[in-house]
C-alpha positions in Angstrom: -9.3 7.8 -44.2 -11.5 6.7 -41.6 -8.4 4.5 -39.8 -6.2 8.0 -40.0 -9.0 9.7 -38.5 -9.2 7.2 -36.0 -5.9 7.4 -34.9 -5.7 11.0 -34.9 -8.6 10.7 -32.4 -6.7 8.3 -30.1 -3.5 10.8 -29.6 -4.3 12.4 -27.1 -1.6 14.9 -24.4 -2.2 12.9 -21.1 -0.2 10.2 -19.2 -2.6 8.8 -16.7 -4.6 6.1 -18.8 -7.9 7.4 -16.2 -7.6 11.2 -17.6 -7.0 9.9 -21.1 -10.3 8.0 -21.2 -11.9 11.1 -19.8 -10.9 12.7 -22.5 -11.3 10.2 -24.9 -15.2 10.6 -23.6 -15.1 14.4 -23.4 -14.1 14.9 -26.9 -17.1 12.6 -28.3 -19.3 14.9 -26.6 -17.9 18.0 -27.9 -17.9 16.2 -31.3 -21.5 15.2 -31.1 -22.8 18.6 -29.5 -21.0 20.0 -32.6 -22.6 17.4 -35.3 -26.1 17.8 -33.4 -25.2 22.1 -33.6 -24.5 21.4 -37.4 -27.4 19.5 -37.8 -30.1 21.8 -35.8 -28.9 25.1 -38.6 -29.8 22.9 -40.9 -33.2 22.0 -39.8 -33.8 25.4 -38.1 -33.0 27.1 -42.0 -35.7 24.9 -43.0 -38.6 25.1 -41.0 -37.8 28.9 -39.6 -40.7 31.2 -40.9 -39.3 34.6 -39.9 -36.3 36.2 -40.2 -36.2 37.0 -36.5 -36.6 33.2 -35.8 -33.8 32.2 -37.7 -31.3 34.9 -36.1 -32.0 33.1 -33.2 -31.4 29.8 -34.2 -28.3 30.7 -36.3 -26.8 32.5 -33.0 -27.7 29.3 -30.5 -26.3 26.7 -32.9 -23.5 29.2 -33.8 -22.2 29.0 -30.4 -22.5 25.6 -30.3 -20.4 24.9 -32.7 -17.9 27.6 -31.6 -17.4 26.4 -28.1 -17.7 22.5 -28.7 -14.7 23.3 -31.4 -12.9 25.8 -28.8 -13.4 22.8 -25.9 -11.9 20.1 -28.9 -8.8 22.8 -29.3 -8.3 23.1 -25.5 -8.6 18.9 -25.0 -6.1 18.3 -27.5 -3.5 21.0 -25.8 -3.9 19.2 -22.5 -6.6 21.4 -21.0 -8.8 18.6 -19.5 -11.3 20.9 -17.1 -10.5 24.3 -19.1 -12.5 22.3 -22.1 -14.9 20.5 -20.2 -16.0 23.8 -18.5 -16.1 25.7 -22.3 -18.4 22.9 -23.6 -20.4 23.4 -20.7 -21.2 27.2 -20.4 -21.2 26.9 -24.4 -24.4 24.7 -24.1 -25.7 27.2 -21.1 -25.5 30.1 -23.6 -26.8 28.8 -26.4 -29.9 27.6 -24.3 -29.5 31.1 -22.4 -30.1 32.7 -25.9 -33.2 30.9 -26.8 -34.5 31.3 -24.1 -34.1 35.1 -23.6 -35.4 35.5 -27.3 -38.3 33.2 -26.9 -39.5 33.4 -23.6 -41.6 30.3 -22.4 -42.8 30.1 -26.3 -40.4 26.8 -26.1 -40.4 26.4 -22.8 -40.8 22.3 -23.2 -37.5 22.5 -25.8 -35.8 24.4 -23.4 -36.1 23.1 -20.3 -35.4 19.7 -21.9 -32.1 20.8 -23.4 -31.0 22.2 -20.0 -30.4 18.4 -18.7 -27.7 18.9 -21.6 -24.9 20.4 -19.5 -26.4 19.2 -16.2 -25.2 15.6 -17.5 -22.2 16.6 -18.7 -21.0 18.2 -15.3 -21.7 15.1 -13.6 -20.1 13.3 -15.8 -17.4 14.6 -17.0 -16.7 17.5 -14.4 -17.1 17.3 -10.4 -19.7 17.2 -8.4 -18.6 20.9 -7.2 -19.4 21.4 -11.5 -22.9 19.4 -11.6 -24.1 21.8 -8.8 -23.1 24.7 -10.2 -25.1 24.0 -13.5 -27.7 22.7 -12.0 -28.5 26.2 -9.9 -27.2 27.9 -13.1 -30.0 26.1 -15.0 -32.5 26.3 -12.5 -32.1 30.2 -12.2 -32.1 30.4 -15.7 -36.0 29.3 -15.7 -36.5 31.2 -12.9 -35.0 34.5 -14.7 -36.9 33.5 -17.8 -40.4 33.1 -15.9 -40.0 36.4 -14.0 -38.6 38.2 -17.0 -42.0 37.3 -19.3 -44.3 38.1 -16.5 -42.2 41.8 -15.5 -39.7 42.9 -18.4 -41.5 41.6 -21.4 -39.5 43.8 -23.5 -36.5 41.9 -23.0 -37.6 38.7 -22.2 -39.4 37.0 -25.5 -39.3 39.8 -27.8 -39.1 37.1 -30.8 -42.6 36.1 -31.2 -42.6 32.1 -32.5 -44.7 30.8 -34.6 -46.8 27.2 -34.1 -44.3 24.5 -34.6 -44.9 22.2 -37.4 -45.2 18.7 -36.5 -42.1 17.9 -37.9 -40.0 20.2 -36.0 -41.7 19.6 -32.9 -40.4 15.8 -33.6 -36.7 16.9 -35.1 -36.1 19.4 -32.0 -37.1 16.8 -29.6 -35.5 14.1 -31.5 -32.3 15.9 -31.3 -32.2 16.7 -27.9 -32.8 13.3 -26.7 -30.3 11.7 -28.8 -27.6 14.0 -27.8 -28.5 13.1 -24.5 -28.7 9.6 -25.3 -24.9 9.8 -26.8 -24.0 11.3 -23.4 -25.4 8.4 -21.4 -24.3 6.0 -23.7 -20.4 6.8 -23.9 -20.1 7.6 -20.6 -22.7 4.4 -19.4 -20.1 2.4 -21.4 -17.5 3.4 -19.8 -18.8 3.2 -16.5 -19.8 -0.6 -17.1 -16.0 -1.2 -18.9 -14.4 0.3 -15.6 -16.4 -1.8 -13.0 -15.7 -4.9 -15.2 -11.7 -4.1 -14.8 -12.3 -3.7 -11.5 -14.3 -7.1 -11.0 -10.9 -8.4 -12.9 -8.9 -6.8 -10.7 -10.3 -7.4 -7.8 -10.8 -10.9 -8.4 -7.0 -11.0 -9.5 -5.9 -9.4 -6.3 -8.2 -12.2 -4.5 -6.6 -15.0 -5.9 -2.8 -13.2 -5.5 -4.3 -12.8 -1.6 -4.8 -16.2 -1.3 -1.9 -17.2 -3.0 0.2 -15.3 -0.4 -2.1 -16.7 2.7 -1.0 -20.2 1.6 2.7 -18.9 0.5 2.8 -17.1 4.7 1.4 -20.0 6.2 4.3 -22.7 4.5 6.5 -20.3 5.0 5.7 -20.2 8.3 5.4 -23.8 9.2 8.9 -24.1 7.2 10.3 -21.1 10.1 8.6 -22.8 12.7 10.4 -26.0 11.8 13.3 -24.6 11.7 13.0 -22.9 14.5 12.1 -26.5 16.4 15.1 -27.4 14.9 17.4 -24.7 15.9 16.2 -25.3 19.4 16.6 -28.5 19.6 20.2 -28.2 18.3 21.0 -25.5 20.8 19.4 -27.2 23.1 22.2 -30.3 22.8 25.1 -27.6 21.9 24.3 -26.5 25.6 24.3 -29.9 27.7 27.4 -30.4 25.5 29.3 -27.1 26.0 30.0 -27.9 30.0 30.4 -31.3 30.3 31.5 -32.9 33.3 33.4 -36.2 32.7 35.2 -38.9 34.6 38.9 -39.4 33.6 39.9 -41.4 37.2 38.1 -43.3 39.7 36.3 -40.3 41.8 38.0 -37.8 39.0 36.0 -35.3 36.9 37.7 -33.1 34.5 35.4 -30.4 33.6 36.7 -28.4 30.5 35.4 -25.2 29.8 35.6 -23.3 26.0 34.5 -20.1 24.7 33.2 -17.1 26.7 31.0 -17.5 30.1 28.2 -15.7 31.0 25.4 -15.5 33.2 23.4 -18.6 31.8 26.3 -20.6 30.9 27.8 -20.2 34.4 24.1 -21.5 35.9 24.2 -24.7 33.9 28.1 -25.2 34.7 27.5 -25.2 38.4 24.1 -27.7 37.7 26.0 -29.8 35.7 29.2 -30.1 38.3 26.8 -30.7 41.6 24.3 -32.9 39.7 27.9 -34.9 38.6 29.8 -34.9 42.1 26.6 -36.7 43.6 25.4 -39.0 40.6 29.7 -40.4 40.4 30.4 -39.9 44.4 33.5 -37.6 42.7 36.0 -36.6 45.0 38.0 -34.0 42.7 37.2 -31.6 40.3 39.3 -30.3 37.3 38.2 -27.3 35.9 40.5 -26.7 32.6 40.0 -23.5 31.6 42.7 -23.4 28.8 39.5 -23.0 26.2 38.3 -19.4 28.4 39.6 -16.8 26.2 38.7 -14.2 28.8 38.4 -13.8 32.3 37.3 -11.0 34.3 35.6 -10.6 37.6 32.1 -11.9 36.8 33.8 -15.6 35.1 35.8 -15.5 38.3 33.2 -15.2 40.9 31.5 -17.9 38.4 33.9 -20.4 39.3 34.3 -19.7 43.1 31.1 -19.8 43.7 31.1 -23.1 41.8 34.3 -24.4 43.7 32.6 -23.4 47.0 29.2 -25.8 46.5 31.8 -28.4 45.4 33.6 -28.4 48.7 30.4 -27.9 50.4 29.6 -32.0 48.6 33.0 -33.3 49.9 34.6 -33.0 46.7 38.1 -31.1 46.2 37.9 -28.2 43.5 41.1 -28.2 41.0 42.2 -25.7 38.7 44.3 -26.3 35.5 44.9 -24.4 32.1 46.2 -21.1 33.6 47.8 -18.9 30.7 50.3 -16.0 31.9 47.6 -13.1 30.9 45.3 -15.1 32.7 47.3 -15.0 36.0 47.8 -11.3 35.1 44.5 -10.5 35.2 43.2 -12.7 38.5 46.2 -10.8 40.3 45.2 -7.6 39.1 41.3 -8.1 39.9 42.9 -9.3 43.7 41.1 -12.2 43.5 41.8 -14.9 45.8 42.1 -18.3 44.4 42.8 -20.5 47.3 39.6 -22.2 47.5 41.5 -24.2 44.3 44.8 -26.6 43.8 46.0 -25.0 41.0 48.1 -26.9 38.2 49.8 -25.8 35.1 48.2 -28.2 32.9 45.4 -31.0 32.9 48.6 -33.9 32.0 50.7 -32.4 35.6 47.4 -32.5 37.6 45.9 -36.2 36.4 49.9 -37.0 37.0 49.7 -35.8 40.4 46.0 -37.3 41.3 47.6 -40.8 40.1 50.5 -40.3 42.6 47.8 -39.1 45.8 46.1 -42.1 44.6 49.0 -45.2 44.5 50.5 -43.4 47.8 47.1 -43.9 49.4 47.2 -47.2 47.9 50.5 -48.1 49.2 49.5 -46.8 52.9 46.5 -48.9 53.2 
């Protein structure tokens, strides 16, 4: 019974596991303001001396029990706020009733019970809620005041008789114990969430860390590859133009793949730094491997040719493909600043020939 009760109490309409907790809390209260409602009829039919008296206790607790079981209804149909705001006014009425029938008779009960909904707003509600009660409460004493002192005949018209000991104890008794629940549940659940929070945040710490130290090897891994990568195209680059000696005084200098800016710069370093460090006295340039030319490859390798003949060395050009010579005739480029050859085999052939016949001569 008490397990099927249990579990009826945990099914509740809402997704968000914050609102069901909320209302998880705010249907204790309404269940406890409705106990304590039960609880203060029965002690009000048994210590109330008039029958005037005990109208007015019947008609508080009665709408205690009416709106805490009207705020349980509205919870468990997925009104959050509509219930919280029924349980609310319904303990601001039934204080409102007292207090208009007894005037300032009880005024220590009633001022007492009016932190009631006050802690309920705040805790349950907004702070927009917990204001509203608050001024609600505090006009309600100020009402109650004024109304004894100028409209007597509304205001206290029930006239109460001494409390007994015993009810002065049970009235307080149950006021602070309702109150007590309140703080209780909701202190509970206030120390719960900050230690999932603590978890939490002491979780994400670690995960933080965790990823520091996962970036930085990362890093040091990119950065090393990255040394690595340089380093590779560093060689790739001293490799992709180099100049080398075929025949005594000969440099064949074949060139592969597309030429821009920065690979034309280091071709012309690499053929003057060559010409002086060997004393060369021709230069190939094969450019079977250059899959394109156009005017800016062109004026690459005059300008090249040019600083080669300005070093005493004689600027050769082999590797022409028919497109090739297409395209130079059609940019009108001049190429006479180069012996041209049809391949690298006719123009080492013909070098060896300048060479014996100079040979022969001396």
């Amino acid at each position: 019974m008490i397990a099927s009760l249990r579990h009826w109490l945990k099914q509740l309409p809402y997704e968000d596991e914050l609102q069901r907790r909320q209302a998880g809390l705010l249907q204790g209260v309404a269940l406890t303001i409705g106990g304590a409602a039960v609880i203060g009829m029965g002690i009000g039919i048994a210590t109330t001396a008039t029958y005037a008296t005990f109208v007015v206790a019947a008609a508080s607790y009665a709408t205690l029990i009416a709106t805490s079981g009207s705020a349980l209804w509205l919870l468990r149909r997925g009104s959050f706020r509509a219930a919280g705001h029924v349980a609310i006014a319904g303990l601001m009425l039934a204080i409102a009733i007292t207090m208009v029938a007894v005037g300032m008779q009880a005024a220590e009960a009633t001022i007492l019970s009016l932190t009631l909904p006050i802690t309920l707003a705040g805790m349950v509600m907004s702070r927009r809620s917990m204001w509203a009660a608050c001024i609600t409460a505090i006009a309600m004493v100020a009402l109650n005041v004024l109304g004894t002192i100028y409209w007597p005949q509304w205001i206290a018209f029930v006239s109460m008789p001494e409390q007994t000991p015993i009810a002065r104890v049970a009235s307080f008794a149950l006021i602070v114990v309702v109150l007590s629940v309140f703080l209780d549940r909701f202190g509970s659940a206030l120390h719960e969430s900050l230690t999932r929070a603590r978890v939490r945040e002491q979780e994400l710490e670690s995960l933080r860390a965790s990823l520091e130290q996962m970036v930085t090897e990362r890093t040091a891994s990119l950065q090393r590859t990255i040394d690595e990568l340089s380093a590779t195209r560093d060689t790739v680059r001293a490799l992709s133009v180099p100049a080398l000696p075929i025949l005594p005084g000969v440099l064949v200098l074949p060139l592969i793949g597309a030429l821009d800016t920065r690979r034309a710069t280091e071709m012309s370093a690499t053929v003057l730094a060559a010409v002086v460090q060997l004393r060369a006295k021709v230069v190939i340039f094969d450019i079977t491997g250059v899959p394109l030319i156009d005017t800016q490859v062109v004026q690459a390798l005059l300008q090249t040719a040019a600083a080669v003949r300005l070093l005493g060395a004689e600027p050769w050009m082999v590797g022409i493909r028919a497109d090739v010579a297409h395209t130079i005739v059609a940019l009108g480029v001049d190429l006479q600043t180069f012996r041209t050859s049809a391949n690298l085999e006719e123009a080492v052939s013909a070098l060896i020939g300048r060479q014996a016949q100079a040979v022969g001569e001396g």
